[in-house]
C-alpha positions in Angstrom: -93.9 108.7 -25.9 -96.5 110.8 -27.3 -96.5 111.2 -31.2 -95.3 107.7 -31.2 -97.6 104.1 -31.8 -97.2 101.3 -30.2 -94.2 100.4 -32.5 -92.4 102.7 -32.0 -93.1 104.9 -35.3 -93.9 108.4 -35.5 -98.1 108.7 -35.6 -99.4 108.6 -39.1 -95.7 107.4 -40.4 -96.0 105.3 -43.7 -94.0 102.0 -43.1 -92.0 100.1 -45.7 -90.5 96.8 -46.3 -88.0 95.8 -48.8 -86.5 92.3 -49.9 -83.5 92.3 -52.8 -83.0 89.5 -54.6 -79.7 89.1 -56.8 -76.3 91.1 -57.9 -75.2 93.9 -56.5 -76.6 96.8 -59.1 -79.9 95.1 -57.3 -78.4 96.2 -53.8 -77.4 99.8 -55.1 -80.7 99.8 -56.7 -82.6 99.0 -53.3 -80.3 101.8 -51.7 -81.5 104.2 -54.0 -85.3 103.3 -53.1 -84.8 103.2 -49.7 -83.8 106.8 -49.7 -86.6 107.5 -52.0 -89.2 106.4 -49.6 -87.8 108.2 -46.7 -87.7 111.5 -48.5 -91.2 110.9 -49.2 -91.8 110.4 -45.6 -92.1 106.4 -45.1 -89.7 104.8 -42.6 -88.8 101.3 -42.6 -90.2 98.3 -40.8 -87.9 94.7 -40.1 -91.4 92.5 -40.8 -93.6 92.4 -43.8 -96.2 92.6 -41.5 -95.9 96.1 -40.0 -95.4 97.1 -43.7 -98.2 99.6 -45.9 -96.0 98.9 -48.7 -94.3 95.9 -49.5 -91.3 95.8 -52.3 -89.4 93.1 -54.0 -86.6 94.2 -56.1 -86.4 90.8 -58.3 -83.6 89.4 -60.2 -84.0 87.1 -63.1 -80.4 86.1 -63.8 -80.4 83.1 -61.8 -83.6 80.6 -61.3 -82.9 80.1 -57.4 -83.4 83.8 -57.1 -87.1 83.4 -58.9 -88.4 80.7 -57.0 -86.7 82.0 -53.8 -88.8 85.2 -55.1 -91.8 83.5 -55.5 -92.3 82.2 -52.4 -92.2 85.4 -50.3 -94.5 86.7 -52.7 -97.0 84.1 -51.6 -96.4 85.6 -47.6 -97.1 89.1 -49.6 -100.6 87.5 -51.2 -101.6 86.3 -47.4 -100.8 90.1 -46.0 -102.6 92.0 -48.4 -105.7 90.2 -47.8 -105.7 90.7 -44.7 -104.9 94.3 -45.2 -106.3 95.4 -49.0 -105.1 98.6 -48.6 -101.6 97.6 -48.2 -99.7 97.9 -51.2 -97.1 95.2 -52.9 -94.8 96.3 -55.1 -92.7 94.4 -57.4 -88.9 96.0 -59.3 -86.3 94.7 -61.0 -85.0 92.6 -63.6 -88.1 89.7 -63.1 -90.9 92.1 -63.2 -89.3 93.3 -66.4 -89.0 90.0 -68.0 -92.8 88.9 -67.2 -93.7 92.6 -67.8 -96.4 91.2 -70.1 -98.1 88.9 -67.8 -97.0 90.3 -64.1 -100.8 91.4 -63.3 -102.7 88.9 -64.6 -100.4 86.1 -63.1 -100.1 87.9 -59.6 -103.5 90.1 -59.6 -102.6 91.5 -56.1 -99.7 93.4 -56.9 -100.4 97.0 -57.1 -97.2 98.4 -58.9 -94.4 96.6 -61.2 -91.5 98.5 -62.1 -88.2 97.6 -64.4 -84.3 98.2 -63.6 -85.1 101.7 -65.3 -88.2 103.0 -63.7 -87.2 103.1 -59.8 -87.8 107.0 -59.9 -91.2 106.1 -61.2 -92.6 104.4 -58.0 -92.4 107.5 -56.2 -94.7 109.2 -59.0 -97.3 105.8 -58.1 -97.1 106.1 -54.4 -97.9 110.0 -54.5 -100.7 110.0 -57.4 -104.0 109.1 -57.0 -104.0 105.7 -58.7 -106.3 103.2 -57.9 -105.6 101.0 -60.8 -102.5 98.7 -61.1 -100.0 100.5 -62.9 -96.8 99.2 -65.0 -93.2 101.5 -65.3 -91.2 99.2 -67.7 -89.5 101.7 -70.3 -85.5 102.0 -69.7 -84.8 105.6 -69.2 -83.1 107.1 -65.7 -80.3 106.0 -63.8 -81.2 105.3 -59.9 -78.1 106.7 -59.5 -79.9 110.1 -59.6 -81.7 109.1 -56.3 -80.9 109.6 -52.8 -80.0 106.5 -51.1 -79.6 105.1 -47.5 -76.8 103.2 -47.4 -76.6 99.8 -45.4 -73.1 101.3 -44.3 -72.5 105.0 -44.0 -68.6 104.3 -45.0 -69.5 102.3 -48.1 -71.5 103.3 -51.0 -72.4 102.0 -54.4 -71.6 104.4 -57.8 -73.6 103.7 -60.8 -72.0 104.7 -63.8 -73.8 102.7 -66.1 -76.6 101.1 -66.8 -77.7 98.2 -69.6 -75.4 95.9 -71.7 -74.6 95.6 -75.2 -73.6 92.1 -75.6 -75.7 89.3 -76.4 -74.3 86.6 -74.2 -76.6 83.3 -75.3 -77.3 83.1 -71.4 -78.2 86.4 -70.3 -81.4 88.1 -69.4 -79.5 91.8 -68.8 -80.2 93.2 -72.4 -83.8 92.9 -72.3 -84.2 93.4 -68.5 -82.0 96.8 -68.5 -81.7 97.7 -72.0 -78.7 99.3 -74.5 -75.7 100.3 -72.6 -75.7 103.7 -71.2 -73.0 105.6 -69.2 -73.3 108.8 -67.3 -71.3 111.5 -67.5 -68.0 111.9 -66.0 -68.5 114.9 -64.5 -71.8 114.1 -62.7 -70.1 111.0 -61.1 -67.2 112.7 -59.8 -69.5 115.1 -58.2 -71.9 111.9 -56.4 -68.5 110.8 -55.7 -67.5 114.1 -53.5 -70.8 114.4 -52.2 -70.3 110.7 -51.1 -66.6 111.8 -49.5 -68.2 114.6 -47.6 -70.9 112.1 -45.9 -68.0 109.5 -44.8 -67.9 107.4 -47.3 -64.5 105.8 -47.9 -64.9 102.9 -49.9 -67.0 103.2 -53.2 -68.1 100.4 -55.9 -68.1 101.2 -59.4 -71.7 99.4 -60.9 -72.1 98.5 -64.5 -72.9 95.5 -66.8 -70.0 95.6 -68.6 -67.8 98.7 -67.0 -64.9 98.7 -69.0 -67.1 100.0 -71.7 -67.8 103.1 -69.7 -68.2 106.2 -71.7 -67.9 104.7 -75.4 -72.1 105.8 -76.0 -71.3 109.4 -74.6 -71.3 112.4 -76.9 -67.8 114.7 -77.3 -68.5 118.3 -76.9 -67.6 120.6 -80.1 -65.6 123.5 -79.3 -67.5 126.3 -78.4 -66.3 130.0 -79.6 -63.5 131.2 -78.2 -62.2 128.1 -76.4 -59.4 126.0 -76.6 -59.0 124.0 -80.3 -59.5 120.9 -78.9 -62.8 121.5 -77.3 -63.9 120.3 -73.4 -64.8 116.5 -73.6 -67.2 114.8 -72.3 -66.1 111.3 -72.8 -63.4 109.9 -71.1 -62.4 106.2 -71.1 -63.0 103.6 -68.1 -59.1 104.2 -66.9 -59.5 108.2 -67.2 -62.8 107.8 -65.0 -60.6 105.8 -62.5 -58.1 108.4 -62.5 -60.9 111.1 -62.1 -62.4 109.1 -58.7 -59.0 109.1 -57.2 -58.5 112.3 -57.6 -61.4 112.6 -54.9 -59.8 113.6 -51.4 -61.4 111.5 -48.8 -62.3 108.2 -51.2 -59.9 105.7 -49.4 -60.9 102.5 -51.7 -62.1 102.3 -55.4 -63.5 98.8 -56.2 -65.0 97.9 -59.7 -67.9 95.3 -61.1 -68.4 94.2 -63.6 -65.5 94.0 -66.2 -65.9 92.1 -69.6 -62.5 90.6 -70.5 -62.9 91.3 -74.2 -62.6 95.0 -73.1 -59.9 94.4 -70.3 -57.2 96.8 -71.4 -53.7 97.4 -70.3 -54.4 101.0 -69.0 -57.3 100.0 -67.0 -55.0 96.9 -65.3 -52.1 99.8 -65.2 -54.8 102.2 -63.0 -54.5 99.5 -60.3 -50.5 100.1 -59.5 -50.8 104.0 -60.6 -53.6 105.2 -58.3 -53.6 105.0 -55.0 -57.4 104.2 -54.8 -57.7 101.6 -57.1 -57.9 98.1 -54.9 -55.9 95.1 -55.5 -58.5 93.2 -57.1 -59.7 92.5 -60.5 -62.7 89.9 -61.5 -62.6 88.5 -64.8 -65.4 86.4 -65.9 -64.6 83.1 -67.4 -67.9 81.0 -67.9 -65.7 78.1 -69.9 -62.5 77.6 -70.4 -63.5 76.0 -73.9 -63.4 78.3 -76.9 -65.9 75.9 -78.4 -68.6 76.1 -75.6 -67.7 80.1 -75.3 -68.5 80.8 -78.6 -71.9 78.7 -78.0 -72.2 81.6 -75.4 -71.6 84.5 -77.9 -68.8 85.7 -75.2 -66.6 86.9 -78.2 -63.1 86.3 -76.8 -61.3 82.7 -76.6 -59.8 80.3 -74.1 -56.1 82.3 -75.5 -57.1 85.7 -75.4 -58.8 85.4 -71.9 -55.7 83.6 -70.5 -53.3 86.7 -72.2 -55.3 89.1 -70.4 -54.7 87.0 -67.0 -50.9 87.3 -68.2 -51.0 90.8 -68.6 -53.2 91.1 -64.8 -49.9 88.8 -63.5 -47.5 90.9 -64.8 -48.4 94.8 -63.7 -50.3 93.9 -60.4 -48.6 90.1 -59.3 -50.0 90.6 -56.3 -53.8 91.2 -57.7 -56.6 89.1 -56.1 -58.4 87.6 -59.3 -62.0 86.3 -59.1 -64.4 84.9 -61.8 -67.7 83.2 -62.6 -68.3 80.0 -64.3 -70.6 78.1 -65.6 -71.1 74.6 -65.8 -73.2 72.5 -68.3 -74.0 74.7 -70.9 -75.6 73.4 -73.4 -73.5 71.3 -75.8 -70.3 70.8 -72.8 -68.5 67.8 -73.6 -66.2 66.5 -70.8 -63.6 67.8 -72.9 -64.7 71.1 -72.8 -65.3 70.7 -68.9 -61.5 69.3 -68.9 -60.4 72.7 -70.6 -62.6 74.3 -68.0 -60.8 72.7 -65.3 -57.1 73.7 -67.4 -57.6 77.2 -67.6 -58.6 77.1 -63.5 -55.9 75.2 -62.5 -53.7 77.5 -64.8 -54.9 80.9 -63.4 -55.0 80.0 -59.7 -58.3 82.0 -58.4 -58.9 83.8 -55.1 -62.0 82.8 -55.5 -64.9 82.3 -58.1 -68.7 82.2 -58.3 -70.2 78.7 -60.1 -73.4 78.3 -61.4 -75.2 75.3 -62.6 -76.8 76.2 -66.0 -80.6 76.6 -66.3 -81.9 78.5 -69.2 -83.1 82.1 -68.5 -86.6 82.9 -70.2 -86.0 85.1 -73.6 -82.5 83.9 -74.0 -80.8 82.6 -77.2 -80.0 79.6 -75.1 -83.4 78.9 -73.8 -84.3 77.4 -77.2 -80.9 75.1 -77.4 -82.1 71.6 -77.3 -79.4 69.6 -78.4 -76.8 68.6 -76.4 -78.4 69.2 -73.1 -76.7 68.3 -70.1 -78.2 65.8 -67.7 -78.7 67.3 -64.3 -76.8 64.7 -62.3 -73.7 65.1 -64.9 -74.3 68.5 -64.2 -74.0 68.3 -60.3 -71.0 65.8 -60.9 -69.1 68.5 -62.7 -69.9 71.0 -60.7 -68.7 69.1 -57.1 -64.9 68.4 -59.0 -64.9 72.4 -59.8 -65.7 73.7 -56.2 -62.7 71.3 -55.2 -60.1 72.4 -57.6 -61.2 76.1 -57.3 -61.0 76.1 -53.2 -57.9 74.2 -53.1 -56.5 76.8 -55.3 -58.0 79.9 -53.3 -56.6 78.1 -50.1 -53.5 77.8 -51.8 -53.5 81.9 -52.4 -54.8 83.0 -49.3 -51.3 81.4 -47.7 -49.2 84.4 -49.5 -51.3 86.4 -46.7 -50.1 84.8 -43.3 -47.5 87.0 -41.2 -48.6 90.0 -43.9 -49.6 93.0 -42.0 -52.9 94.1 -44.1 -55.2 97.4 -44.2 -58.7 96.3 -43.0 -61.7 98.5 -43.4 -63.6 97.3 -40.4 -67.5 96.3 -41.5 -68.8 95.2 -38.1 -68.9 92.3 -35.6 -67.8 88.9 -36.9 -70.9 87.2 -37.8 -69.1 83.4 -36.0 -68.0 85.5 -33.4 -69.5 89.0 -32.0 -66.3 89.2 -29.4 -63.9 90.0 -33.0 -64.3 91.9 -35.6 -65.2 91.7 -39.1 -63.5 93.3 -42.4 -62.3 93.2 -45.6 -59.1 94.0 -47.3 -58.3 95.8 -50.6 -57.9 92.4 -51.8 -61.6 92.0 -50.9 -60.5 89.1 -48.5 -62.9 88.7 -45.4 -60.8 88.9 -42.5 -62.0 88.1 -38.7 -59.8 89.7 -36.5 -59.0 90.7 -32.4 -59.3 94.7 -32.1 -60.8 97.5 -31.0 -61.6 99.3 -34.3 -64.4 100.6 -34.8 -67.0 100.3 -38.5 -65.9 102.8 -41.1 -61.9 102.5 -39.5 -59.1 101.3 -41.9 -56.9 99.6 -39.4 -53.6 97.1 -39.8 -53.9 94.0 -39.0 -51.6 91.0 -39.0 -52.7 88.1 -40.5 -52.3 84.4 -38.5 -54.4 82.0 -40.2 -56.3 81.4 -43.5 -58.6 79.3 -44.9 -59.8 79.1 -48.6 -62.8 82.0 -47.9 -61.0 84.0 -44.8 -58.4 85.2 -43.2 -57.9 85.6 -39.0 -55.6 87.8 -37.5 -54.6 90.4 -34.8 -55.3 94.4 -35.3 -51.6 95.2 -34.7 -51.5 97.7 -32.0 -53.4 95.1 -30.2 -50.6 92.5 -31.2 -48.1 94.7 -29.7 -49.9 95.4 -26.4 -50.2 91.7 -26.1 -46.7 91.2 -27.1 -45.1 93.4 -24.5 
């Protein structure tokens, strides 16, 4: 058609391409520059090589997703000599942590940005620059940006930004900075505006959410008002009670939580408000209060397991999910044995395990005693992944003949005849129906393995029945 080139793209029309790398306050973050660069008139391309710009939104947390990283940035090398007025682009948490060196390691790049700076690639992309230029001060939340979401019924909320622990491990305080939260009243409108575009499910985003709010001012009374003044704090439970106040917000999910700050009204929130999903993930990292210490995680093996109590008794139903890590520096096999205690003692839906490997400009980048050998490492790690999915295949059985609310995602990706979804345990489950994306439907559930569950939408079930 005329006005169109031979791709398919309006004449003239900028084209992007962007590859995310790591956790999901990445994916929110690449959201939040997709709808950035279409507001600013570019439209996006599936290859890197239809691309004028080319974007890599890095993580640095784990070393898979650097070298991963690395080698698509080679492809972006190859393309912009072919093309030198292309432009590469590199965000996140990696270009941060090389923020020194990111030029003169990788000369081609033409724009680095941190966590912080998203807003700022705009400013690069409509300015006159012809120099390489670095954003790397934190200041701005993405959240203030327009996004494009991957699904129009699902949508990210940050409502927070930096950490301000000092985990031995983690990169996140010097990637993203102090902790700050945003104010209530700001997110509660996002999350409206969010309602009125269809959005039924929302994520709550922060480094360590149950600290929401804590770094926010309280507003003195002004004349005339009420004594106690209007606040503008509330805590990480009063937030959730906000959100669910919003009509049209089906599902409230949360990540992540920090168990030192886990607190009985914010485990309370999931059996008061309707919104608030049946699941709850509590990192572990060890179960040794030795080896967490080494981590500067600042709870213990007991307190951790009291909070799990607490979870058990107010939501007994609650789908619980963690991370670990094994072969921190200094893990004895007694310490991996307490590990392998506190698992076997909480039962897990699931849990994320990662090998150890020492993050650049970490506390525990410098520990050189008591370092793990690699194949002990891999040893350790094999008897974990057994114990934890014979425990999540154990769960998942309290699912079959339940009849569960599914908010349908898509296709099944191992078969494109059923459907795919998830349920506000935040089980996958491949079902028979006719729903369509964005529909909460019931479905009965008919067979389940450690990572999914199968079943029948049940009108369907009926039909087939009678």
């Amino acid at each position: 058609p005329d006005g169109l080139d031979d791709a398919g793209y309006a004449s003239g029309m900028k084209r992007y391409h962007l590859t995310t790398f790591g956790c999901q306050m990445n994916e929110h973050d690449s959201e939040r520059m997709k709808g950035m660069l279409e507001s600013l008139g570019y439209a996006e391309t599936p290859t890197r090589e239809q691309a004028d710009l080319i974007l890599f939104n890095t993580c640095s947390i784990r070393e898979s997703a650097d070298s991963r990283f690395i080698a698509h940035l080679g492809e972006a090398k190859r393309l912009k000599r072919e093309r030198p007025e292309r432009v590469v682009g590199v965000g996140g948490c990696w270009a941060q942590s090389i923020k020194e060196e990111v030029f003169e390691r990788f000369p081609f790049v033409d724009v680095a940005f941190g966590p912080g700076q998203v807003h700022r690639l705009a400013e690069f992309l409509t300015s006159d620059a012809i120099t390489a230029q670095g954003y790397f001060e934190f200041e701005g939340f993405t959240g203030h940006l327009p996004a494009r979401r991957t699904r129009p019924f699902q949508g990210w909320l940050q409502i927070s930004v930096g950490c301000n622990c000092a985990c031995s491990y983690c990169i996140v305080p010097s990637t993203r900075g102090r902790e700050v939260s945003r104010p209530p009243a700001e997110l509660v409108e996002e999350v409206r505006s969010m309602a009125a575009d269809g959005v039924r499910e929302v994520t709550l985003l922060g480094q360590n959410v149950n600290s929401y709010g804590r770094d926010l001012p309280t507003r003195r009374p002004s004349a005339g008002s009420a004594p106690q003044g209007a606040p503008d704090r509330v805590s990480f439970a009063e937030l959730l009670g906000l959100l669910d106040g919003v009509e049209g917000i089906e599902r409230i999910r949360y990540t992540s939580p920090h168990p030192k700050d886990m607190r009985e009204d914010v485990i309370r929130a999931h059996v008061e408000l309707q919104s608030v999903c049946e699941h709850i993930h509590l990192p572990l990292q060890s179960g040794s209060s030795r080896i967490l210490k080494a981590m500067r995680r600042t709870y213990d093996r007991r307190r951790y397991l009291d909070r799990v109590a607490l979870i058990r008794e107010h939501v007994p139903d609650a789908s619980l999910t963690t991370d670990i890590i094994v072969g921190f520096p200094g893990e004895t096999e007694e310490d991996f044995a307490q590990t392998m205690e506190v698992v076997g003692e909480v039962g897990y839906d699931s849990a994320f395990t990662f090998i150890f490997s020492p993050r650049r400009g970490t506390e525990a980048a410098g520990l050189t005693d008591g370092l793990i050998p690699h194949p002990v490492k891999v040893e350790r790690m094999g008897r974990l992944l057994e114990l934890v999915q014979r425990d999540a295949l154990a769960r998942a059985q309290r699912f079959l003949g339940r009849t569960l609310e599914v908010l349908v995602e898509g296709p099944s990706r191992t078969d494109p005849e059923r459907l795919r979804g998830r349920t506000r345990h935040n089980k996958v489950v491949n079902f028979g129906g006719l729903a369509a994306p964005g529909e909460l439907t019931d479905v009965q559930i008919t067979a389940a393995t450690s990572q999914t569950l199968s079943g029948e939408e049940r009108l369907l079930a009926r039909a087939r029945a009678s």
